[in-house]
VEXNUDO-127152 format. One record per residue (C-alpha): residue number from 0; residue in one letter; x, y, z. Coordinates in nm, 4 decimals, decimal comma, padded with zeros to 6 digits. Layout:
REM VEXNUDO-127152
<pt NUM; 'a'; <X; Y; Z>>;
...
END
This chain:
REM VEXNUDO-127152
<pt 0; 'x'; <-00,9784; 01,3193; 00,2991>>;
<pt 1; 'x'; <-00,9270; 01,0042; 00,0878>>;
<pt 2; 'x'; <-00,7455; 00,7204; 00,0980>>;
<pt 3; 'x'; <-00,4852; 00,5775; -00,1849>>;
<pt 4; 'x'; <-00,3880; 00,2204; -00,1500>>;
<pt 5; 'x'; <-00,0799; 00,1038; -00,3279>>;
<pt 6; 'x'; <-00,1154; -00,2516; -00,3407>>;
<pt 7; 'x'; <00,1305; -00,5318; -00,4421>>;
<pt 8; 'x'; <00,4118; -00,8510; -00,3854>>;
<pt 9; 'x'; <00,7365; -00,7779; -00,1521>>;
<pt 10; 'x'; <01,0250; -00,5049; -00,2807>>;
<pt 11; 'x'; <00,7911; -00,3676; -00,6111>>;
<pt 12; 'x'; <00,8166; -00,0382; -00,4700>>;
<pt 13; 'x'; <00,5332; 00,0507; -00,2819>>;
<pt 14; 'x'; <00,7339; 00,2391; -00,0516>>;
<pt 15; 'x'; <00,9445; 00,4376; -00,2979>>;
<pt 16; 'x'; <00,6217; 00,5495; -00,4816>>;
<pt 17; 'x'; <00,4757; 00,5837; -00,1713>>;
<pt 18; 'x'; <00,7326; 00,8542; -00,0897>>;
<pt 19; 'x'; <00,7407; 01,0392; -00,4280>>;
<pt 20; 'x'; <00,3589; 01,0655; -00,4044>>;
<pt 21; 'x'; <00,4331; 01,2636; -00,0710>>;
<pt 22; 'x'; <00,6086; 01,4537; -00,2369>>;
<pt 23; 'x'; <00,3424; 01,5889; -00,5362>>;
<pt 24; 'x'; <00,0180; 01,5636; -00,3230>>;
<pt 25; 'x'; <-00,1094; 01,6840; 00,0442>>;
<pt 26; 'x'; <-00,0784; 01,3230; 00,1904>>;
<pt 27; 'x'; <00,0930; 01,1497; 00,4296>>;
<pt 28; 'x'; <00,2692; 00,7714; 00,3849>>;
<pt 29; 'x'; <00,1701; 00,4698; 00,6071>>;
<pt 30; 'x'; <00,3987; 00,2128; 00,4613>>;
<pt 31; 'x'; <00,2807; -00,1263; 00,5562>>;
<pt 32; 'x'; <00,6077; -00,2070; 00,7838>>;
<pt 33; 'x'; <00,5160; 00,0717; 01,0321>>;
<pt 34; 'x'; <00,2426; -00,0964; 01,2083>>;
<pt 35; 'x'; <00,4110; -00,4493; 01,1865>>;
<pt 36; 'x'; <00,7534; -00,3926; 01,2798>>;
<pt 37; 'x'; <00,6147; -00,2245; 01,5955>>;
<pt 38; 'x'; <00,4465; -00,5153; 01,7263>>;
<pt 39; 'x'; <00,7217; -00,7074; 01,6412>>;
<pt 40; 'x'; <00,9736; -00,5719; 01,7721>>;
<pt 41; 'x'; <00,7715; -00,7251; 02,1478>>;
<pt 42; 'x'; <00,6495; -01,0074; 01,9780>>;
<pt 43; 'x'; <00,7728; -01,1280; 01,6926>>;
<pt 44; 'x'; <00,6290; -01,1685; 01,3466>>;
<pt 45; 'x'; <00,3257; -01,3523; 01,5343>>;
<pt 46; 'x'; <-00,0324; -01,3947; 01,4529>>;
<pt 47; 'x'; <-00,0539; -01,1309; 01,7210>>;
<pt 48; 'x'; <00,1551; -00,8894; 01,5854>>;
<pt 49; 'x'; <-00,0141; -00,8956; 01,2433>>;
<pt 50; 'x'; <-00,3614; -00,8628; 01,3850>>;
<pt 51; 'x'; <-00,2483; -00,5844; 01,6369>>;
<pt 52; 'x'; <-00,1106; -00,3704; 01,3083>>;
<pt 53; 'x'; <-00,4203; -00,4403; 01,1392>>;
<pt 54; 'x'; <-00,6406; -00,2939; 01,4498>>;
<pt 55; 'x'; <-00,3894; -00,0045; 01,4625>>;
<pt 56; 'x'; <-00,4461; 00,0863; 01,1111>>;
<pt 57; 'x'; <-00,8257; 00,0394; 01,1150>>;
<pt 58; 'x'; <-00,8399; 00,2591; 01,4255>>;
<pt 59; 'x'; <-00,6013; 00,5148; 01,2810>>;
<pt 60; 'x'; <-00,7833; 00,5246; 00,9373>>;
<pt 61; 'x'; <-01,1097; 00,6263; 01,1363>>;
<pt 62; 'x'; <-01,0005; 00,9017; 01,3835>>;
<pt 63; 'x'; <-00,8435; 01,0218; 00,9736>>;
<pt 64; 'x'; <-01,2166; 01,0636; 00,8838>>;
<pt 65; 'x'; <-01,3540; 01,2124; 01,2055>>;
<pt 66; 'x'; <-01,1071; 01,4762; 01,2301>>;
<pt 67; 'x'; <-01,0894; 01,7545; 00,9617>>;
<pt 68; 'x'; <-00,7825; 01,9066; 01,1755>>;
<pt 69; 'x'; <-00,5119; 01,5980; 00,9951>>;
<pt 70; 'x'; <-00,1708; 01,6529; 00,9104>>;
<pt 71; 'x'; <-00,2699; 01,6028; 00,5343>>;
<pt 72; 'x'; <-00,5613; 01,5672; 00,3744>>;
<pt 73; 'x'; <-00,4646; 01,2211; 00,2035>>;
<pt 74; 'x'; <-00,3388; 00,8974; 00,3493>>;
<pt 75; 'x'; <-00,1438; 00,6836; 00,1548>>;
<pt 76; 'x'; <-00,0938; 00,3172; 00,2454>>;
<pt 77; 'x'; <00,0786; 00,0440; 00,1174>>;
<pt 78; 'x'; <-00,0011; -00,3008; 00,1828>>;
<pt 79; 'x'; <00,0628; -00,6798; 00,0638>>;
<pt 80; 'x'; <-00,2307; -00,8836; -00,0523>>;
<pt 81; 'x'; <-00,3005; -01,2035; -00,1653>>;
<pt 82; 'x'; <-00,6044; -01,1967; -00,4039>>;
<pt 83; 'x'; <-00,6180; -01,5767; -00,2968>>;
<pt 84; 'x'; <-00,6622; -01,4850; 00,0558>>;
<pt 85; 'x'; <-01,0065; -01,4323; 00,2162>>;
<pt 86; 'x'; <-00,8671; -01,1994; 00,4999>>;
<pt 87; 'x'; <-00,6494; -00,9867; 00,3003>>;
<pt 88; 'x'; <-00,9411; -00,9021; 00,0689>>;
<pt 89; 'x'; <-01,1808; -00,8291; 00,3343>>;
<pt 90; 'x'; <-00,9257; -00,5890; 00,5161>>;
<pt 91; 'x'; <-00,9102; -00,3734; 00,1999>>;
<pt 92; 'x'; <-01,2996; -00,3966; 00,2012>>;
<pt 93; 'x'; <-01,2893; -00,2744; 00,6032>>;
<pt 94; 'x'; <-01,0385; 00,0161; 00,5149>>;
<pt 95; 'x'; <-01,1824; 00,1427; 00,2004>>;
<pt 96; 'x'; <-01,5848; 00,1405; 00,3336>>;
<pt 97; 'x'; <-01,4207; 00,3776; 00,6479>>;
<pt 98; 'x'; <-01,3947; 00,5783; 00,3975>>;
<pt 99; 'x'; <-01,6649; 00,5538; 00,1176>>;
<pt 100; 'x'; <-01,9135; 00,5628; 00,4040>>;
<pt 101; 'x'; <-01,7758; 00,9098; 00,5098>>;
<pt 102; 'x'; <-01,7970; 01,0549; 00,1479>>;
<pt 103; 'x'; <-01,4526; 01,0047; 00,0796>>;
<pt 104; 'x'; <-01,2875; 00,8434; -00,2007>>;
<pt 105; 'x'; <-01,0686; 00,5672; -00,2278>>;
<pt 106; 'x'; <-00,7948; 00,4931; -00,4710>>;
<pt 107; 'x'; <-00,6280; 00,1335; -00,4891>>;
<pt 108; 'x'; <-00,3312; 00,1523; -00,7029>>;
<pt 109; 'x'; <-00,1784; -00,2412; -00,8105>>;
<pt 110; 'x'; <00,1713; -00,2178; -00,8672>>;
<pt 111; 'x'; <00,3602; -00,5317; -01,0227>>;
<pt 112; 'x'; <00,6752; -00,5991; -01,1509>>;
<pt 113; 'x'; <00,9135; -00,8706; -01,2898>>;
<pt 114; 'x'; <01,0193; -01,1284; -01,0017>>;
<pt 115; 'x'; <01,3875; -01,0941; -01,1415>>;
<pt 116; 'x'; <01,3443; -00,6991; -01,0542>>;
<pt 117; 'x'; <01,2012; -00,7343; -00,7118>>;
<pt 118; 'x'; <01,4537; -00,9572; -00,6057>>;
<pt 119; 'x'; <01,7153; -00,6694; -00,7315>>;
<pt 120; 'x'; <01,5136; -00,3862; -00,5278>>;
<pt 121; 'x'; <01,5003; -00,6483; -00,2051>>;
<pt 122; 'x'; <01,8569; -00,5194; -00,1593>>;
<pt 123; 'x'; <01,8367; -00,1781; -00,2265>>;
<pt 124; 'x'; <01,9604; 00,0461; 00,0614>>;
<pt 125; 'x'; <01,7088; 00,2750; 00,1441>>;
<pt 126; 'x'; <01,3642; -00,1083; 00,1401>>;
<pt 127; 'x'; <01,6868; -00,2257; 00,4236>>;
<pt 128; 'x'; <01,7020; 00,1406; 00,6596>>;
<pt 129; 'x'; <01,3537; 00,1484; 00,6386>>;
<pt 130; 'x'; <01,2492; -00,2269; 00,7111>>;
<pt 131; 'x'; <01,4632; -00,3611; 00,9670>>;
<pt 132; 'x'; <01,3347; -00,7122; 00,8978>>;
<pt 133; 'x'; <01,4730; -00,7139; 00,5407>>;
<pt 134; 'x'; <01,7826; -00,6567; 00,6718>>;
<pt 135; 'x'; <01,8739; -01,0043; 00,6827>>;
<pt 136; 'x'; <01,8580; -01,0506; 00,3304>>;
<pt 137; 'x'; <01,9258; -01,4331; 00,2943>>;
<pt 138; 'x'; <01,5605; -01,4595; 00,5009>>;
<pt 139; 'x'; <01,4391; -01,1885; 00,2939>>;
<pt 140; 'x'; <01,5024; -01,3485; -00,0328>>;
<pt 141; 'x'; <01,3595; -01,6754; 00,0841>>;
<pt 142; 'x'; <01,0596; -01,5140; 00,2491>>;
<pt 143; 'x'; <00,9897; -01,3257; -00,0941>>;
<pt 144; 'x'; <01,0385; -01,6543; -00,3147>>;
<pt 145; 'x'; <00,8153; -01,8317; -00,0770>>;
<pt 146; 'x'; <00,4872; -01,5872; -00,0847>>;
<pt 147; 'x'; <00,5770; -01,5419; -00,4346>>;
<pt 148; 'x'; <00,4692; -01,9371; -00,4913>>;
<pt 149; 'x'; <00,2355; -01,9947; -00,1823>>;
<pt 150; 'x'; <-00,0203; -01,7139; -00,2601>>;
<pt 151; 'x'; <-00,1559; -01,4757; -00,5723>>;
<pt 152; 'x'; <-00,0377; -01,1668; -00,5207>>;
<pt 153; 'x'; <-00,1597; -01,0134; -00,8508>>;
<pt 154; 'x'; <-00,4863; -00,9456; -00,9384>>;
<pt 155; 'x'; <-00,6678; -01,0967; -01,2799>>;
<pt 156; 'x'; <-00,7221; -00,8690; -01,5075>>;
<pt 157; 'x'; <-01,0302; -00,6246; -01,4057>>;
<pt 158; 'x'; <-01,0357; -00,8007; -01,0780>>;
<pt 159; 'x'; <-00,9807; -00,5296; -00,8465>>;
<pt 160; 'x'; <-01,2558; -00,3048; -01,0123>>;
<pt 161; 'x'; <-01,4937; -00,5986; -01,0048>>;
<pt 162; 'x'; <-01,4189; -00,6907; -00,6489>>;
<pt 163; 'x'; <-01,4672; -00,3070; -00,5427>>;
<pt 164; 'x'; <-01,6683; -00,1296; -00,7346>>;
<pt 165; 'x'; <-01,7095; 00,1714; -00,5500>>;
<pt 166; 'x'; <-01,3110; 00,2328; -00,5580>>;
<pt 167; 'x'; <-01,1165; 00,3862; -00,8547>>;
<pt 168; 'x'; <-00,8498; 00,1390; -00,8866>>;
<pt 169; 'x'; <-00,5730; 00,1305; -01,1460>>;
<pt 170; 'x'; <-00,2591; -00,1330; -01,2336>>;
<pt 171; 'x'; <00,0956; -00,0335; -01,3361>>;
<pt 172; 'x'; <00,3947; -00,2668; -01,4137>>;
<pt 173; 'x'; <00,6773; -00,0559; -01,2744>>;
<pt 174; 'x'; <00,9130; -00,3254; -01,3157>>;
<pt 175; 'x'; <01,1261; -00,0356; -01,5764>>;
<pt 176; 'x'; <00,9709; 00,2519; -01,4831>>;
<pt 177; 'x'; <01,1258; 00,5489; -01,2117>>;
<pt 178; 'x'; <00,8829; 00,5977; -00,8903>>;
<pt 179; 'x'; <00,9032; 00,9843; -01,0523>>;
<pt 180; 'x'; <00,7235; 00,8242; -01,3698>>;
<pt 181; 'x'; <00,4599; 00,6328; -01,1306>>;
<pt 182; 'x'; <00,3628; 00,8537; -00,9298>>;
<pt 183; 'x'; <00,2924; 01,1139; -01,1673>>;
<pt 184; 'x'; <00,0931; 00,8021; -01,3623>>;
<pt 185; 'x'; <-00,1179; 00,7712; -01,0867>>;
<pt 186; 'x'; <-00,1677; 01,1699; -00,9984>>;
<pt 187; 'x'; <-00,2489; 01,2508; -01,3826>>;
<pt 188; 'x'; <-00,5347; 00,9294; -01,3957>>;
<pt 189; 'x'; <-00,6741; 00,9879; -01,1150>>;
<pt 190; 'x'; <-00,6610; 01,3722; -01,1954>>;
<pt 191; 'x'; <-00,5140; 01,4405; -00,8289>>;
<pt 192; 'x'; <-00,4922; 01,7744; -00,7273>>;
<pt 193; 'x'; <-00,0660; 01,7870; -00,7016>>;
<pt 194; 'x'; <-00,1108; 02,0645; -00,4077>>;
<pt 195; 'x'; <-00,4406; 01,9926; -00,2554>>;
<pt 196; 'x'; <-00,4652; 01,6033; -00,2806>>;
<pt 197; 'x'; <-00,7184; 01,3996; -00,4459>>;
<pt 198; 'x'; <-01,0194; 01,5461; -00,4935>>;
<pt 199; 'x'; <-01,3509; 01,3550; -00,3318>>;
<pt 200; 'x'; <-01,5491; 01,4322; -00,6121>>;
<pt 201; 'x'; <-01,3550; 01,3387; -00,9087>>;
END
């Protein structure tokens, strides 16, 4: 039962690959806006509400691990990070060792892509009927230009493998490439079983 992380910056497609991965292996999508938009929705985009989505996933992630009776046998979960930012590094730490320490495997997947094409995909229809706070896109923009300059979210090169060693990770500029092209990037490096899910052991 492992875990694949897609990791990267506002509107580079997490989601849509997220989706298309569905699609080819036995796992399920958590897309990072789940958990927050729930809390939000009572109390805004708080302190709170972040740390409330964070429990929810960490909680989540290991009743995935206890129970061999899941929905799928692979989670996948997308999630910002800024490789500047203490907490957002040792989250992915937290979620990934729920797993490792079960026997499963984890696979962090760093998707980037031109700032000129995320701002494009920040309007796209189906980022706005999934994400209702996207919806108001002049806030959107300016939210995404913001963390774009306040905080590092791309890795240096080899940084994610350094920083977790015990993960398979891998980094793809999808900035021209179709989430069908992606996702089957990720399924044939990783050699993921396309009917069964990843496989623990390779």
């Amino acid at each position: 039962m492992p875990l694949l992380v897609l990791i990267g910056a506002q509107a580079v497609g997490k989601m849509t690959v997220g989706r298309e991965l569905e699609k080819r292996i036995d796992g399920k999508l958590l897309f990072n806006h789940q958990t927050i938009d729930l809390f939000a929705n009572y109390l805004g985009y708080t302190p709170a509400a972040f740390q409330l989505s964070n429990s929810t996933r960490i909680e989540l992630f290991k009743a995935f691990v206890a129970d061999e009776q899941n929905t799928a046998k692979t989670i996948i979960f997308t999630v910002l990070v800024g490789f500047d930012q203490k907490e957002d590094l040792a989250f992915l730490h937290n979620i990934s060792d729920i797993f490792l320490h079960a026997g499963h495997a984890v696979y962090f997947v760093e998707l980037v892509a031109h700032l000129e094409e995320r701002i494009a995909r920040n309007r796209q229809e189906e980022r706005l009927k999934a994400k209702p706070s996207k919806r108001d896109l002049a806030f959107s923009h300016e939210e995404l230009l913001s963390a774009n300059k306040k905080y590092r979210l791309e890795s240096k090169p080899e940084e994610l493998a350094s920083l977790f060693p015990k993960v398979k990770t891998m980094k793809i500029d999808n900035t021209k490439l179709s989430p069908e092209v992606v996702s089957q990037n990720i399924i044939t490096t990783f050699q993921l079983d396309s009917k069964k899910g990843p496989n623990p052991l390779s």
